[in-house]
C-alpha positions in Angstrom: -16.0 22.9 -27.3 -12.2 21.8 -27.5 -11.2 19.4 -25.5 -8.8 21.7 -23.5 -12.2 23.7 -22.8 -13.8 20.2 -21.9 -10.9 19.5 -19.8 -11.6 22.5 -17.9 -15.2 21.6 -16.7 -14.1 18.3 -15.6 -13.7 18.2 -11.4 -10.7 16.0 -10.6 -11.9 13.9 -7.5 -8.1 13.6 -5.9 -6.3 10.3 -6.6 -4.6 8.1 -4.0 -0.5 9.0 -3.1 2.0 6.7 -4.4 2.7 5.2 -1.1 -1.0 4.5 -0.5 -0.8 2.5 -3.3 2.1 0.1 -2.3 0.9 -3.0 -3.0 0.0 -4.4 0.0 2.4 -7.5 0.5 5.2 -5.0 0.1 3.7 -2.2 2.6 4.9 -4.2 5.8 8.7 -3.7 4.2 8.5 0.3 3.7 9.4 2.7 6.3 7.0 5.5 7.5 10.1 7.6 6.2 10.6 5.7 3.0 7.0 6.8 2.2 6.7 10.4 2.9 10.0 10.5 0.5 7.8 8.5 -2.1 5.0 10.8 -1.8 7.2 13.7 -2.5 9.0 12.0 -5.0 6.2 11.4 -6.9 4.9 15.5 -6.5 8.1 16.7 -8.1 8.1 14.5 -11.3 4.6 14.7 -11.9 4.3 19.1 -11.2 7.9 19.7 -12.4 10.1 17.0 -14.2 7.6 16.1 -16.8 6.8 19.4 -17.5 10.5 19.9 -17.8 10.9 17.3 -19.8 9.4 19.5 -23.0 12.3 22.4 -22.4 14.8 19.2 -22.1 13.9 18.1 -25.7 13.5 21.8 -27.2 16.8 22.7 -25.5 18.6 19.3 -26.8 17.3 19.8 -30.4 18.4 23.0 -31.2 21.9 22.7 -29.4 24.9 23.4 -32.0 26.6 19.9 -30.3 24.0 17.7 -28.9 27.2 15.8 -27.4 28.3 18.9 -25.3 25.5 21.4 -25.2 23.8 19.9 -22.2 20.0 21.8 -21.6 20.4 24.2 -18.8 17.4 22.9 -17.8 18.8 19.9 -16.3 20.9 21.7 -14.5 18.0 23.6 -12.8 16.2 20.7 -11.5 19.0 19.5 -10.6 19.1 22.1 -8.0 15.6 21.3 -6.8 16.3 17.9 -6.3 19.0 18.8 -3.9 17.2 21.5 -2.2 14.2 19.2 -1.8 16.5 16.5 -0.8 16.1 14.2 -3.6 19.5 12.4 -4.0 21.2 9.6 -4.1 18.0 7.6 -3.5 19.8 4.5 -5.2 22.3 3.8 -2.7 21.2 1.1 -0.3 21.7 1.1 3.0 22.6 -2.1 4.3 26.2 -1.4 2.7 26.5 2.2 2.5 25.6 3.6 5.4 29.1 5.6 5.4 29.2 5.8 1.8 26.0 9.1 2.0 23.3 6.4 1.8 19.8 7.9 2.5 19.4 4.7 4.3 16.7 3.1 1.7 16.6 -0.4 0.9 16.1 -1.7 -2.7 12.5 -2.4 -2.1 11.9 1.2 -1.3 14.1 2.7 -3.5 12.6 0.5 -6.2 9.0 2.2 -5.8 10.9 5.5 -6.1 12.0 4.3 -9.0 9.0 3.6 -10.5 7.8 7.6 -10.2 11.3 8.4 -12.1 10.7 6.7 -15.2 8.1 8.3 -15.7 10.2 11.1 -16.8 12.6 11.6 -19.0 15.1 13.8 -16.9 14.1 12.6 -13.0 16.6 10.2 -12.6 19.7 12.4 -13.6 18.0 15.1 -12.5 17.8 13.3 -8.6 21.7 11.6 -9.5 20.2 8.0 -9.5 20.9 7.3 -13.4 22.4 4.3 -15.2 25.3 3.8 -15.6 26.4 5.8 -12.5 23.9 4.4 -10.3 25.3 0.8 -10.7 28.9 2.2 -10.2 28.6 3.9 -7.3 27.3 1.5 -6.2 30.7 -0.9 -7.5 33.0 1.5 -5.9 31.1 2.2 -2.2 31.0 -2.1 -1.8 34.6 -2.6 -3.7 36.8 -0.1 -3.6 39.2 1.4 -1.3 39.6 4.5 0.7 41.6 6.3 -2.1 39.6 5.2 -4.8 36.0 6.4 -3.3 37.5 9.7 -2.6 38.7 9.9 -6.0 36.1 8.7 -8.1 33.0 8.2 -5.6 33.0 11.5 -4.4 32.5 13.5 -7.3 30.0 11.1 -9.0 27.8 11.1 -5.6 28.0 15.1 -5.7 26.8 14.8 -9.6 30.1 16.4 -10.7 31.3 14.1 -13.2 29.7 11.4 -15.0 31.1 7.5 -15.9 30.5 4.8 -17.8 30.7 1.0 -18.0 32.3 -1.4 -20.5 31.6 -4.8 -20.5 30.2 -5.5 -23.3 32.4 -6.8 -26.8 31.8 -6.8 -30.7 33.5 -9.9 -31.6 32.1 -12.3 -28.5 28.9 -13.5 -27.4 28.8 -11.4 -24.4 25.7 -12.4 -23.2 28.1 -14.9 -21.8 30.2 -13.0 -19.5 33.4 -15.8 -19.2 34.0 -14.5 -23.3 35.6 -11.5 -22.6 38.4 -11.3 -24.5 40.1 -7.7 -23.8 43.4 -8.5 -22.1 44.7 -7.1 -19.0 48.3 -8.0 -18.4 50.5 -7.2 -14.8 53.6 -5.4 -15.5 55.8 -4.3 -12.6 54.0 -1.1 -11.8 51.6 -0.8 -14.2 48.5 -2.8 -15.8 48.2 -3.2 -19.5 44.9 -3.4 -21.5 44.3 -4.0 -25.3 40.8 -5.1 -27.2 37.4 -3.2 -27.7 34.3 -2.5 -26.1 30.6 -1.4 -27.7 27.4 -0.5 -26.0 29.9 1.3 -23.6 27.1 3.2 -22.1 27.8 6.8 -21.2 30.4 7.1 -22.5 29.3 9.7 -25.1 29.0 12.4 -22.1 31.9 14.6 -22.4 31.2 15.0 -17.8 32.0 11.0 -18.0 35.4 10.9 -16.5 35.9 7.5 -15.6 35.4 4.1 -17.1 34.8 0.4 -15.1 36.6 -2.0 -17.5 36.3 -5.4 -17.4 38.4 -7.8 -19.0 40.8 -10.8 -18.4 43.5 -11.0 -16.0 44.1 -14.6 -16.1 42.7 -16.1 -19.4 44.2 -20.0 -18.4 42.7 -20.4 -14.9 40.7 -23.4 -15.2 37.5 -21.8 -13.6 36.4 -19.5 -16.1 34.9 -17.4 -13.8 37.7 -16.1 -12.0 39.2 -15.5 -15.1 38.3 -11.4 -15.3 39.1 -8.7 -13.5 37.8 -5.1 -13.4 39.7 -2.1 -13.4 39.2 2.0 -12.7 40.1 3.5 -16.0 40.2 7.1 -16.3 38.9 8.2 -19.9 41.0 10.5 -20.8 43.9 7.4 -20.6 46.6 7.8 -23.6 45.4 5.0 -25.6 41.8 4.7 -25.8 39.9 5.6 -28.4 35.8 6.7 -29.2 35.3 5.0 -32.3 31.6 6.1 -32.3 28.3 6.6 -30.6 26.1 3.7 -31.4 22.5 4.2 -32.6 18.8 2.0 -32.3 17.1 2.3 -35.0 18.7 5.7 -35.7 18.3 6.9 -32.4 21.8 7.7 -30.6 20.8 9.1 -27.0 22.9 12.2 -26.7 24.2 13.5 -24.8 24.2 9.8 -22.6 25.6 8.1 -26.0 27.0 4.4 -26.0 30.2 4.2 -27.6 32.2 1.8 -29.5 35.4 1.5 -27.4 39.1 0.3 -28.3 42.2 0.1 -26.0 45.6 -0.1 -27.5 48.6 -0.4 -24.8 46.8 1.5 -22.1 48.7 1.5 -19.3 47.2 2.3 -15.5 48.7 2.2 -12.0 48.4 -1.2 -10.4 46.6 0.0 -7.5 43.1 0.8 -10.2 42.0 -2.3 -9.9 38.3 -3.4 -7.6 38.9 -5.6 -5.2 41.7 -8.0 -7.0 42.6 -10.1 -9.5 39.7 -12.6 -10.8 37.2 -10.8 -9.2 35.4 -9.5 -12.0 32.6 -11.7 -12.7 31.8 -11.6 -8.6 31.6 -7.7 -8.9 29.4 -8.3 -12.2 26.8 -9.8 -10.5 26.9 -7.9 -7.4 26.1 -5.0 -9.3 23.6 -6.0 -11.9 20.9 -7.7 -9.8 20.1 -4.1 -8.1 20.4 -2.5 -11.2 17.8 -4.5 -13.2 15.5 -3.8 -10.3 16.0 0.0 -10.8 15.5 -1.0 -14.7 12.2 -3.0 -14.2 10.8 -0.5 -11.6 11.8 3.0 -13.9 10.0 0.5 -17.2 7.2 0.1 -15.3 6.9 3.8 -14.5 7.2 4.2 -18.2 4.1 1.7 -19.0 2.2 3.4 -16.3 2.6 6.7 -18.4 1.9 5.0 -21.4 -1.1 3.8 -19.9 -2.3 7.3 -18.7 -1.8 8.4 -22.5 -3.7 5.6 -24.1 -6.7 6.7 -21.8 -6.3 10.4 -22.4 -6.4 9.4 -26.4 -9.6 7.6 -26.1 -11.3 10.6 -24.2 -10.3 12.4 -26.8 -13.6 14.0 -28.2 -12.4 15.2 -31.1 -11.5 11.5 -31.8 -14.8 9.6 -33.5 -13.7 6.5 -35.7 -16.5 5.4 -37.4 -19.5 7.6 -35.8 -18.4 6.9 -32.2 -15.3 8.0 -29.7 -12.0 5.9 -29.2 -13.2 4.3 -25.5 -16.8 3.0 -27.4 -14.3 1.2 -29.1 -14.6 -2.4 -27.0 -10.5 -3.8 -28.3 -9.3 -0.5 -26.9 -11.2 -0.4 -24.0 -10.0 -4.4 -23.4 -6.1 -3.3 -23.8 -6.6 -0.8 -21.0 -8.0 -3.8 -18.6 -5.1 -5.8 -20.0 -2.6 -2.8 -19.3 -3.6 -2.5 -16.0 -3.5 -6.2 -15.0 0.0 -6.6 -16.7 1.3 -3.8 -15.1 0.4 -4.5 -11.8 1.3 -7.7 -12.1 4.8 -7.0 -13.3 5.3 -5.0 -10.0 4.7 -7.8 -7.8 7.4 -9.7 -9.4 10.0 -6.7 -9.3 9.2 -5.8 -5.7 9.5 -9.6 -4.8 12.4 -9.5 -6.4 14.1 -6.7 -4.3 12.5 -7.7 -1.1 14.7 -11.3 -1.8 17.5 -9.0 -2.2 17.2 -6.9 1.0 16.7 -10.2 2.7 20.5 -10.9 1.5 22.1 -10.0 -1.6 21.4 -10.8 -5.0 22.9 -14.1 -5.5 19.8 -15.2 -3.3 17.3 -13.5 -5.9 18.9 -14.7 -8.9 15.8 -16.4 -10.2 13.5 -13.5 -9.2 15.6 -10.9 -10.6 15.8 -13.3 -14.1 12.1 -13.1 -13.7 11.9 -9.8 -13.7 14.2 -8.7 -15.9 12.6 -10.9 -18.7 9.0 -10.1 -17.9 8.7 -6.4 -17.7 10.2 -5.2 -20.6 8.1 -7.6 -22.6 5.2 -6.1 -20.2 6.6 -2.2 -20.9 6.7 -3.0 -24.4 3.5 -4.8 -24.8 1.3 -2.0 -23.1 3.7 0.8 -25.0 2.8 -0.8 -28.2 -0.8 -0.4 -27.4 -0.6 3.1 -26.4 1.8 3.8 -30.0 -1.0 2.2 -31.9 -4.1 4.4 -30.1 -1.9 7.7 -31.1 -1.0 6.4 -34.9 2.1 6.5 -34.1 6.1 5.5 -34.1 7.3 3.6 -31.5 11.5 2.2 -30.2 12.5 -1.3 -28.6 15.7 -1.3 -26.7 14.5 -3.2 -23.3 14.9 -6.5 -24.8 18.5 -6.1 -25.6 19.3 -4.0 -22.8 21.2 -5.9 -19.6 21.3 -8.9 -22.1 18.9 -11.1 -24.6 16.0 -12.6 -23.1 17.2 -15.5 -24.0 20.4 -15.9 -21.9 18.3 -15.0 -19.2 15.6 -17.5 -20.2 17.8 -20.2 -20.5 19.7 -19.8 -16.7 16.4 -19.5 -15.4 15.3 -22.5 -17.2 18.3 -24.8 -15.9 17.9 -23.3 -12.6 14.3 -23.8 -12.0 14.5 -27.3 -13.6 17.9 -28.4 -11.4 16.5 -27.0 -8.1 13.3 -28.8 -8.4 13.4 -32.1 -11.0 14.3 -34.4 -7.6 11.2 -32.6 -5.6 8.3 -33.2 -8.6 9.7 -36.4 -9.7 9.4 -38.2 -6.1 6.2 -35.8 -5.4 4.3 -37.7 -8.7 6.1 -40.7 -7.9 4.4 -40.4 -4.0 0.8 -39.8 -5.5 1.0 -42.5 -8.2 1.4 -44.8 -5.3 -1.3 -43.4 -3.2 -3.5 -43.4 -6.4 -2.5 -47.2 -7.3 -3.7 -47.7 -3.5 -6.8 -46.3 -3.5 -7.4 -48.0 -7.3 -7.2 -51.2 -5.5 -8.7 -50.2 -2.3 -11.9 -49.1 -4.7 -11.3 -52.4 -6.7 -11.0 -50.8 -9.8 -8.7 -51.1 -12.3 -5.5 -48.4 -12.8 -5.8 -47.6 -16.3 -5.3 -43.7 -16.0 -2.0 -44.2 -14.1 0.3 -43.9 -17.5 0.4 -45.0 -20.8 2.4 -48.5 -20.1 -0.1 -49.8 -17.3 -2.8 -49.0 -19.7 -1.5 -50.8 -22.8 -0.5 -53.7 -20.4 -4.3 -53.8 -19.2 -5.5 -54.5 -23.2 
């Protein structure tokens, strides 16, 4: 019998909905309408995005220009998704009510998230992908009237695409106060000259507009009010696409992330967000949301990798050594280890936007560090699994992605040690004391009390 044949004698008993499986700590913070969305969220990538993810590839692949042939495809589910009402998910509502928010909050729209990475194609397909989610988001909270109607209004229909350049070649950008491309006032226009890479979307020939960030004021003595960000249209005399930049050989076209220079490129003064030096406060403001979308579509990812390392060890045709893949007792121990990491990771992304919701995501920074360093190693542990069960290749991106690990690692660090040295210090300090008391009390003497007492007692 073949195991599509086997597969056909097997009764399904039906599974639970994806919003009967909210973790129950996050349940009180989800709307009754926030999960009937979720449930049908979760219907049309499972019954129709994945499936469509197949005629994406085949489509992609035998384009003449993988750049500009995009798969018709995409264009078809993205028709569902509006007819179904599936868009726009991402925007939050506690600032863009008037902005065409759906009127979910990160929390929610983060378990949404989760179903959309499990597809290749959802989150275009539904208008909530990176870079475009993030700036939206940017222009709703920061720009003005004539910029949103401009710029926001064609990205929230899904008519154009953008990108956003941060990132530089010749600086450690992990650091965001080394930017180094210069943006200089002239009477009526603003100036920009230096280079960008990892300029994602910017290989889309729909991206229209780019969100620069450079310096405005490279003397100020607080070096974070030294940049600025700007609107930059991308068809701007002056710029040039150097290249699309690959991992490991892989470029992601038609998306692409470009390597970026701007010589003399002049823009009306009236493109900038918000003002000068504002740059590194609009930074932050939109990457804390963002890593949450990231974490929650990674974990949607590992759950699918999951699901594929279980259907390769049903596999009957699959008998290593007299005996099928799940009699195997290392594999069977990465699935229990898969499903505890992944659910674990969860809890620390949802946390993370509740803390969010609750105010913005200054007030999460540490749980958003947490997350953003633990599940990609989490996605990339249980995808690693899943690649060896299949035999097969596998690509790491996650850990670079939104910055090194280590950056984040090391302002979590400081942070955690900073907000809490004073607290442990006079907390140990408090029960020494109460342990020297009740030494005495006992009459015995304190010799486990620290290596000086104890030497002083020989």
């Amino acid at each position: 019998m073949s195991f599509a044949n086997h597969l056909e004698n097997v009764t399904i008993q039906p599974k639970i909905s994806a919003s009967q499986a909210i973790p129950p700590v996050a349940v009180p913070f989800v709307s009754e309408k926030a999960k009937k969305h979720l449930d049908l969220v979760e219907r049309w990538v499972n019954e129709e995005c994945i499936p469509a993810d197949t005629v994406y590839a085949s489509q992609l692949n035998t384009t003449t220009n993988r750049w500009t042939g995009h798969p018709s495809v995409l264009d078809h589910m993205k028709k569902r998704a509006k007819e179904l009402g599936i868009w726009n998910m991402f925007l939050p509502k506690n600032h863009f009510a008037n902005e065409g928010s759906p009127g979910f909050t990160n929390l929610e729209y983060g378990l949404m998230a989760e179903q959309l990475g499990k597809s290749r194609i959802a989150s275009e397909a539904c208008n909530c992908a990176a870079p475009d989610t993030g700036n939206m988001e940017v222009i709703a909270r920061y720009g003005t009237r004539a910029q949103k109607d401009q710029w926001l209004k064609p990205l929230l229909a899904g008519e154009i695409r953008s990108g956003f350049l941060m990132t530089e070649p010749d600086v450690a950008s992990s650091d965001g106060s080394n930017i180094q491309l210069r943006i200089e006032k002239k009477s009526d226009h603003w100036l920009l000259n230096g280079s960008k890479w990892w300029s994602s979307g910017a290989g889309d020939d729909r991206c229209k507009i780019f969100i620069v960030m450079g310096k405005t004021d490279p003397n100020n003595s607080n070096k974070f009010l030294q940049q600025s960000m700007l609107l930059v249209p991308a068809e701007t005399k002056g710029i040039t696409v150097h290249r699309m930049l690959s991992v490991y050989g892989y470029d992601d076209a038609p998306h692409g992330h470009g390597h970026i220079s701007f010589k003399d490129v002049k823009v009306p003064l009236d493109s900038i967000l918000v003002g000068e030096g504002k740059g590194n406060e609009i930074m932050q403001g939109r990457l804390g949301p963002g890593r949450i979308h990231h974490a929650m579509r990674s974990i949607g990812a590992a759950e699918v990798a999951l699901e594929w390392m279980i259907h390769r060890l049903n596999d009957e045709r699959k008998t290593p050594f007299g005996k099928p893949l799940r009699e195997h007792g290392v594999l069977i121990e990465w699935v229990a280890k898969s499903r505890m990491e992944i659910d674990a990771s969860r809890l620390v992304v949802l946390n993370a936007a509740i803390k969010i919701d609750q105010k913005d995501a200054k007030f999460a920074l540490r749980e958003i560090a947490e997350a953003k360093v633990l599940v990609p190693q989490m996605a990339l542990t249980v995808i690693d699994r899943a690649v060896q069960v299949h035999g097969a290749m596998g690509i790491r991106t996650l850990r670079i992605a939104d910055g090194p690990d280590e950056a984040h690692l090391q302002q979590l660090g400081k942070r955690e040690n900073k907000e809490r040295k004073d607290e442990i210090i006079a907390k140990f300090a408090r029960q020494t004391q109460t342990a020297e008391k009740l030494f005495k009390q006992m009459g015995l003497t304190p010799y486990l009390l620290g290596a000086e007492k104890f030497r002083s007692k020989l």
